[in-house]
C-alpha positions as CSV (number, residue, x, y, z in Angstrom):
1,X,0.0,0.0,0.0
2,X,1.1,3.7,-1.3
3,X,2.5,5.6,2.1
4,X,2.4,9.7,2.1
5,X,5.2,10.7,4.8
6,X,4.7,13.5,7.4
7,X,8.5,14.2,9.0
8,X,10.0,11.1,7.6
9,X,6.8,8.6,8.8
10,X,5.2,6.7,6.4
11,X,1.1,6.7,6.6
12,X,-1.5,4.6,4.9
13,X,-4.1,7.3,4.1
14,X,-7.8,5.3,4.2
15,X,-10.8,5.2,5.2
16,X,-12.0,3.6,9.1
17,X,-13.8,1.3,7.0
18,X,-11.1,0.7,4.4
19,X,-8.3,0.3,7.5
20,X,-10.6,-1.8,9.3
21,X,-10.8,-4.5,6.1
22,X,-7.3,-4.2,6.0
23,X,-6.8,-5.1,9.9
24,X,-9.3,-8.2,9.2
25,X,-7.9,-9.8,6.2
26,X,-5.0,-10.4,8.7
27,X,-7.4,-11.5,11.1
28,X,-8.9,-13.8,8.8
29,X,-5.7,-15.5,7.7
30,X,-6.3,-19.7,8.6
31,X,-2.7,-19.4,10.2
32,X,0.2,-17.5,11.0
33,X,2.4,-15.8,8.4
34,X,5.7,-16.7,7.8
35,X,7.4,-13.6,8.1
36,X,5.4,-13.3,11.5
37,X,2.2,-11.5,13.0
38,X,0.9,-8.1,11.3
39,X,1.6,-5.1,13.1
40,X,-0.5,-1.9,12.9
41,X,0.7,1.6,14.8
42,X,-1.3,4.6,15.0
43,X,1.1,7.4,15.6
44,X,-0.3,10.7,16.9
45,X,2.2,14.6,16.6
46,X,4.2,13.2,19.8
47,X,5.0,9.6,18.5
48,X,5.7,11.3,14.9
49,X,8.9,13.4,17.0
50,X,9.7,11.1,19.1
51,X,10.7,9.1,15.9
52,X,12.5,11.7,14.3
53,X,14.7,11.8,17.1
54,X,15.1,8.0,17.3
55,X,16.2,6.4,13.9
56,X,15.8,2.5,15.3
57,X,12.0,3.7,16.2
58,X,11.7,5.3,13.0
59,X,12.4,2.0,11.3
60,X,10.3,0.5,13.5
61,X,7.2,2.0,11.9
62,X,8.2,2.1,8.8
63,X,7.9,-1.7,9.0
64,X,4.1,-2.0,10.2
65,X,1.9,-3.3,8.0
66,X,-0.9,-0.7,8.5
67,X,-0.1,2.9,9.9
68,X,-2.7,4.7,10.8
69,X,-3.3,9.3,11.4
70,X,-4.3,8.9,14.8
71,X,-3.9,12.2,16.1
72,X,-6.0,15.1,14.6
73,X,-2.8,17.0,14.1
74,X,-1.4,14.4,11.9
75,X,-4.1,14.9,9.7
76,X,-3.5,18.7,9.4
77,X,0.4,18.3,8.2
78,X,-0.9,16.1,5.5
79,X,-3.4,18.5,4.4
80,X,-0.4,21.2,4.3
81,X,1.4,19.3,2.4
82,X,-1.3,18.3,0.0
83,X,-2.8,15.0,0.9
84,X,-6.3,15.1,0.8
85,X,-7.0,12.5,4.1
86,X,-10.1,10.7,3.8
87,X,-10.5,10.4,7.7
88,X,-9.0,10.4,10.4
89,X,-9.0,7.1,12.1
90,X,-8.7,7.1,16.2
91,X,-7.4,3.7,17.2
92,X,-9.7,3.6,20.0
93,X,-12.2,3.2,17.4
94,X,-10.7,0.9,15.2
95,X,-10.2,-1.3,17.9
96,X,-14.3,-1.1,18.5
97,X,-14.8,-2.2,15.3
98,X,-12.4,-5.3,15.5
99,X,-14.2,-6.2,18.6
100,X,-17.5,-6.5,16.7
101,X,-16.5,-8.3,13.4
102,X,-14.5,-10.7,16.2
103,X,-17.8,-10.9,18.0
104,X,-19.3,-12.5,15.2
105,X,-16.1,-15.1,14.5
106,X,-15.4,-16.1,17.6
107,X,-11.8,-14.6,17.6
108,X,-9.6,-14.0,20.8
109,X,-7.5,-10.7,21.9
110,X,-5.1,-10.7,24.6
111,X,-4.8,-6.9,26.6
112,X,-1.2,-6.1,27.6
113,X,-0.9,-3.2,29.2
114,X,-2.1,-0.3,31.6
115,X,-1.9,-0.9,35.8
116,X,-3.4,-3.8,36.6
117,X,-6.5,-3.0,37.9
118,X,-7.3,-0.9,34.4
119,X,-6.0,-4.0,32.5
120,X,-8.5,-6.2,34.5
121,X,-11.0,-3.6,33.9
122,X,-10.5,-3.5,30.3
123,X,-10.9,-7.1,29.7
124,X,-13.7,-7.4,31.8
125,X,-15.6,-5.1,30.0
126,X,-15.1,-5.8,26.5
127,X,-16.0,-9.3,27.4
128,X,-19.1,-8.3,28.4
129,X,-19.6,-5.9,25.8
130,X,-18.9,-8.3,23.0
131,X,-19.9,-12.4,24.5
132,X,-18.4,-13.5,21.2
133,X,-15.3,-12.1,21.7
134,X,-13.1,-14.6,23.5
135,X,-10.6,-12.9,26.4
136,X,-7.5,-14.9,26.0
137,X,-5.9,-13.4,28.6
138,X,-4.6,-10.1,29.8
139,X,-1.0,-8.9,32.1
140,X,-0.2,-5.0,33.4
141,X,2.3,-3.4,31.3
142,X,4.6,-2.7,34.4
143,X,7.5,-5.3,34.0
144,X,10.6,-4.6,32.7
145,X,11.6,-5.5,29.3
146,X,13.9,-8.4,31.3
147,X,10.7,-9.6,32.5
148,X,8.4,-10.6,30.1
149,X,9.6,-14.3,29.6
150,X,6.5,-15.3,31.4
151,X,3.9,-12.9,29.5
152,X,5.8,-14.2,26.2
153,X,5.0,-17.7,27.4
154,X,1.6,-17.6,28.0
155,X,1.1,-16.1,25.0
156,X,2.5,-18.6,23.1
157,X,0.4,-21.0,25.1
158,X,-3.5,-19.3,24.3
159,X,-2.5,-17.9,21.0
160,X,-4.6,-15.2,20.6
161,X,-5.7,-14.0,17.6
162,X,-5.3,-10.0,18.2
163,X,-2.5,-9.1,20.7
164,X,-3.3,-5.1,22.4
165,X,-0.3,-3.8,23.7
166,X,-0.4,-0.6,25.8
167,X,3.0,0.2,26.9
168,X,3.5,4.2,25.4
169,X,5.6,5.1,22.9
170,X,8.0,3.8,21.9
171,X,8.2,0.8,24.2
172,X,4.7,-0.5,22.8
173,X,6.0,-0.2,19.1
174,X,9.5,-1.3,20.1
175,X,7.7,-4.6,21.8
176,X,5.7,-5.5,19.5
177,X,8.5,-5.2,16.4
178,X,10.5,-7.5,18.8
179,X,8.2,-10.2,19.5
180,X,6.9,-10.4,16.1
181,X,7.6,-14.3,15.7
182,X,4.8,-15.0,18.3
183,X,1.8,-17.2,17.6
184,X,-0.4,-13.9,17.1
185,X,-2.3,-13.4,13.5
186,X,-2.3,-8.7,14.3
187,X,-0.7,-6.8,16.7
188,X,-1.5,-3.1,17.5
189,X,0.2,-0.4,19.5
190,X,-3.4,1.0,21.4
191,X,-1.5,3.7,23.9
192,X,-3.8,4.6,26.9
193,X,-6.7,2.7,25.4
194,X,-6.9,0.1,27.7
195,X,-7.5,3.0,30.0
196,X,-10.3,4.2,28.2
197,X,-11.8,0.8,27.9
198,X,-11.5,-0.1,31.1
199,X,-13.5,3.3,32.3
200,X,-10.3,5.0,34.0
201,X,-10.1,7.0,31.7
202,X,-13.1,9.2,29.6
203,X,-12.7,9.9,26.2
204,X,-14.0,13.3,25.0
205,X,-17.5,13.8,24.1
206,X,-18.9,13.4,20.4
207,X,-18.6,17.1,19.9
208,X,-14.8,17.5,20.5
209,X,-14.0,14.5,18.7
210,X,-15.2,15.5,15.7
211,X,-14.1,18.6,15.7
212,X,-10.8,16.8,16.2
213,X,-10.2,19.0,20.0
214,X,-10.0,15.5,22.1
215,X,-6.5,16.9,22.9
216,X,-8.4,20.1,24.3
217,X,-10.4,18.0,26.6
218,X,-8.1,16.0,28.2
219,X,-6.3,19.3,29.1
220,X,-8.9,20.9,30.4
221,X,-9.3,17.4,32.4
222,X,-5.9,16.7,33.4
223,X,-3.8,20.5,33.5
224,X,-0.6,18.7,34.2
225,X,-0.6,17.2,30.5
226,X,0.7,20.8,29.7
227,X,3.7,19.9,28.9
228,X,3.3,16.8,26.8
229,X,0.4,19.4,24.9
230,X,2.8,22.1,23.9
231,X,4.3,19.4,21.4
232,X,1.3,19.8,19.3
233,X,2.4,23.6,18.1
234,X,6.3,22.2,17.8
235,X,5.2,19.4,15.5
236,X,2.7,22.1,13.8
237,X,5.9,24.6,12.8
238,X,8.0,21.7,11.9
239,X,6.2,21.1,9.5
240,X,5.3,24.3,7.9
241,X,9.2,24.5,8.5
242,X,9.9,21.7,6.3
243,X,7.1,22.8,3.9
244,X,8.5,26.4,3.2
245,X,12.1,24.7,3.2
246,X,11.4,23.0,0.1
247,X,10.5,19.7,1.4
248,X,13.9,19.9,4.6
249,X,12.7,20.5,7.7
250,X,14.7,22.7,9.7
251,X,17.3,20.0,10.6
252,X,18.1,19.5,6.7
253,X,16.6,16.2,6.9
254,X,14.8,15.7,3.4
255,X,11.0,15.0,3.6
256,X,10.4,12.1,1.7
């Protein structure tokens, strides 16, 4: 699939509906692919710098099989640069939908991530949400990357079907590039969504998320998110940088 690039990452541009038939035909494979399970990352304005700044990262997602505009401001440095974005697709969502074509199969999804209690949550909930759905199993993501010789066995043992891993970025991308050659058909990089499913968390009302200003409601929720927040308008003149710079951004790195 034809990538546009924003700062040196590499996005498919679809549609939710188009991404989510692309997340299914890997779902829908009768066994595991050779070259290992699918991988699909949804990198929002912070993820796309952290990347920059990290070269092993920024090969990390350039490997994924689907990456997805998750963050609103993603979407508006493709417009800038002349990419007309058919939608924007939150992976909160897209995992929603997943959830209710797997309802239907009978497919499993293990939840790796958040504090325990949310992770419990999370699982608990979708479970109920969706009967079909079958709960594999679910661990916290508060071990150290040393540790996870027992979460890597038991996951070779229930071999789920869709693997959620919640770790932040870039550990959750970094983990899941790493531990490819498990007996998982699709892995995805879901950030605080375990959170959000499990009800610790509240997404943004219908109004703000269309309007693409979920990032103004979890400020007003949470103040201390300031400084994570004021990447937003550093990503935002980056890119007009490397825009009026004749495709450089202001470190002379060429914007493929």
């Amino acid at each position: 699939m034809q990538k546009t690039r924003v700062l040196g990452v590499g996005f498919h541009v679809m549609t939710m509906q188009e991404t989510v038939d692309a997340a299914l035909s890997y779902l829908a494979d009768d066994g595991i692919r050779e070259n290992g399970a699918a991988a699909v990352y949804t990198p929002n304005p912070e993820v796309v710098m952290c990347a920059r700044r990290d070269a092993a990262f920024m090969d990390v997602l350039e490997r994924g099989e689907l990456v997805i505009p998750d963050g609103i401001g993603v979407v508006y440095a493709m417009r800038i640069n002349g990419v007309r974005v058919k939608d924007r697709v939150p992976g909160c969502d897209l995992v929603q939908k997943l959830f209710a074509a797997m309802n239907e199969t009978g497919q499993s999804v293990y939840f790796l991530g958040g504090a325990a209690a949310s992770v419990a949550g999370a699982a608990e909930k979708m479970a109920a949400a969706y009967p079909g759905l079958q709960v594999a199993g679910y661990h916290d993501g508060y071990f150290k990357d040393n540790e996870d010789t027992l979460i890597i066995e038991e996951i070779e043992r229930l071999k789920p079907d869709l693997l959620l891993v919640g770790l932040g970025c870039p550990r959750q991308e970094k983990w899941i590039d790493a531990h490819r050659h498990l007996p998982v058909k699709l892995m995805m990089g879901v950030g605080g969504s375990i959170d959000v499913m499990s009800g610790t968390v509240k997404r943004a009302p219908k109004g703000f998320q269309k309007l693409g200003l979920e990032w103004l409601y979890r400020l007003a929720k949470q103040p201390s998110r300031l400084g994570r927040q004021m990447i937003l308008p550093m990503f935002m003149l980056t890119v007009i940088g490397a825009r009026m710079f004749g495709g450089k951004d202001k470190k002379g790195k060429e914007r493929k």
